[in-house]
N, C-alpha and C positions, 0 to 999 in steps of 0.2 A: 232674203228668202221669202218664197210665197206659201201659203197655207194648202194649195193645192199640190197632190201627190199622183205621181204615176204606179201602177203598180205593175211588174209582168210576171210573167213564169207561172200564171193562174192555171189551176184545174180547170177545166174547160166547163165543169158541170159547177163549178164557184156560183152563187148567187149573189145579189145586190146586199141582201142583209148579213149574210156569214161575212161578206168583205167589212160591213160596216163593224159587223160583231165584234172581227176580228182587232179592228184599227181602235176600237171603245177603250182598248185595254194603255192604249197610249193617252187617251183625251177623249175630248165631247167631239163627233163626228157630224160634222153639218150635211154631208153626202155621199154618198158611195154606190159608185157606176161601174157597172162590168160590162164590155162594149158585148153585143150580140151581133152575130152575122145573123142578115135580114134571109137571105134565103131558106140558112137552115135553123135558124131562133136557137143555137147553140155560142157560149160562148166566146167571145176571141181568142183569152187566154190574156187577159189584158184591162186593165180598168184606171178610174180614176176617183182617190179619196181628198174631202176637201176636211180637213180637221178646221178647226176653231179658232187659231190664230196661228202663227208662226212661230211658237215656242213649241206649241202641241205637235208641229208636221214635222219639225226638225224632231224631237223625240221619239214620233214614229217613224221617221228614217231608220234613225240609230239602232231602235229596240225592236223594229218589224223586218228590218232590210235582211234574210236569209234565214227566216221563221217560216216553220211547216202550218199551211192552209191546206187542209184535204190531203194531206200525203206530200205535196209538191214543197219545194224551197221558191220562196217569192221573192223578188228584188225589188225593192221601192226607193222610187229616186225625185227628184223633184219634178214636177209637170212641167213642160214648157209650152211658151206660145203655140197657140196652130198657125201653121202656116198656110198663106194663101194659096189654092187650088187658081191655075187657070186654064 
């Protein structure tokens, strides 16, 4: 298991710190990214949390996976690789 987290099902109006806020409550939060669409500086609805080690991301799996953020149920599952664009 890796220490980084995918999150989705975001309020679209979610900021970087309310995600990080959010995720505190499991462990110490090294990062927390809510993707913005560049044309319109809104949102995706989608982000990624990097907790502290692999104990921490696996318990905010468990304890975050289908908890209310802004009114919404959010899913967090584990990050995975990017894959190559060509």
């Amino acid at each position: 298991m890796t220490n980084k987290l995918f999150v989705g099902s975001l309020d679209y109006a979610v900021t970087d710190s309310q995600l990080e806020e959010h995720f505190a409550q499991a462990g110490q939060v090294l990062s927390a990214k809510v993707i913005i669409d560049r044309n319109t500086g809104q949102g995706k609805g989608f982000g990624f949390v990097e907790m502290s080690t692999a104990e921490e991301a696996k318990t905010a799996m468990d304890k975050l996976n289908g908890s209310q953020l802004n009114g919404r149920q959010i899913a967090v599952k584990e990050a995975k690789p990017r894959e190559e664009r060509y």
